[in-house]
C-alpha positions in Angstrom: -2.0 -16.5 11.6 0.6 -16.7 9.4 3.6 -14.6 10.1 3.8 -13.2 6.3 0.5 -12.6 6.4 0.8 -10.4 10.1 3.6 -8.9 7.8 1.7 -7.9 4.9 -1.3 -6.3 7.2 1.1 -4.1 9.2 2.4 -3.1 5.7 -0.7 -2.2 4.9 -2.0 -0.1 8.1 1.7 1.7 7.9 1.0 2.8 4.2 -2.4 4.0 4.8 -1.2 5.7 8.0 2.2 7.4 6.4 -0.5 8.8 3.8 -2.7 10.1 6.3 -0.1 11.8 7.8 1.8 13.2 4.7 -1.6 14.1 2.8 -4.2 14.6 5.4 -6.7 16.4 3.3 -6.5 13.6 0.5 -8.8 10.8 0.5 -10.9 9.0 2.9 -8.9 6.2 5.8 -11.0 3.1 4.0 -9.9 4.0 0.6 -6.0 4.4 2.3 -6.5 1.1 3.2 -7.7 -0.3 0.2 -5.1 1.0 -2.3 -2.6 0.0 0.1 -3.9 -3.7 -0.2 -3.8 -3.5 -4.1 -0.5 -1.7 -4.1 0.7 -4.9 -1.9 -1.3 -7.3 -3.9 0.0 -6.0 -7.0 3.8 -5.4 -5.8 3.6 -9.2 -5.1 2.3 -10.0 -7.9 5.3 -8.4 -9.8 7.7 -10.1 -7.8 6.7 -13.7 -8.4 5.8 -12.6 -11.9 9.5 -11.2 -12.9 11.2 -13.6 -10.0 12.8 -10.6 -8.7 15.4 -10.7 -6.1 16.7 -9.1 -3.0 15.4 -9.7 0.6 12.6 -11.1 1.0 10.7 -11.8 4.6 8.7 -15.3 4.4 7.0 -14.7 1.0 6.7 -11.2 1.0 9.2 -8.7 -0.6 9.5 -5.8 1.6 11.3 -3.4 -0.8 8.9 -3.9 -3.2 5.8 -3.8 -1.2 6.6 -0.2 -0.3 7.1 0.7 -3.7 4.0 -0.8 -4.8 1.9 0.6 -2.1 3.3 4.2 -2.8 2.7 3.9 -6.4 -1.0 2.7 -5.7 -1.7 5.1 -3.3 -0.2 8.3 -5.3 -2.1 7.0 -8.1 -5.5 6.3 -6.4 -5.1 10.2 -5.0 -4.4 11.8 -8.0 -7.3 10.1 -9.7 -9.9 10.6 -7.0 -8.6 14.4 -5.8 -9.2 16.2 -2.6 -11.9 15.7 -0.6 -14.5 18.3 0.2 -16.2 19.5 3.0 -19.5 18.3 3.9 -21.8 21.4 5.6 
């Protein structure tokens, strides 16, 4: 496996976990998980798109991933609102 892609993964499970953690009653672990992999997909999408600089680990942009993923996953939340109980 590639080690940007081992990167991009453990980006991925962190911002899905941080969220968890922060806003436990808000959305389900899959759908985390998957608006942290379009917030990454997208943040890298913008980064080769704009040819933005600043660190950047293999191919991935680490300050920019985070901010992506955050953006995604506030966005995703406050679209799909708190979950309810099922009795």
């Amino acid at each position: 496996m590639s080690p940007a892609l081992a990167l991009a993964v453990l980006f991925v499970l962190i911002g899905a976990q941080a969220t968890r953690v922060i806003a436990p009653r808000r959305g389900s672990y899959p759908l985390l998980l998957a608006l942290a992999a379009v917030g990454l997909a997208a943040a890298e999408l913008v980064a080769i798109g704009v040819h933005l600089g600043g660190p950047q680990v293999g191919v991935l942009h680490p300050v920019i991933d985070v901010i992506g993923i955050g953006m995604a996953e506030i966005l995703g939340l406050r679209l799909t609102g708190p979950r309810r109980r099922v009795r």
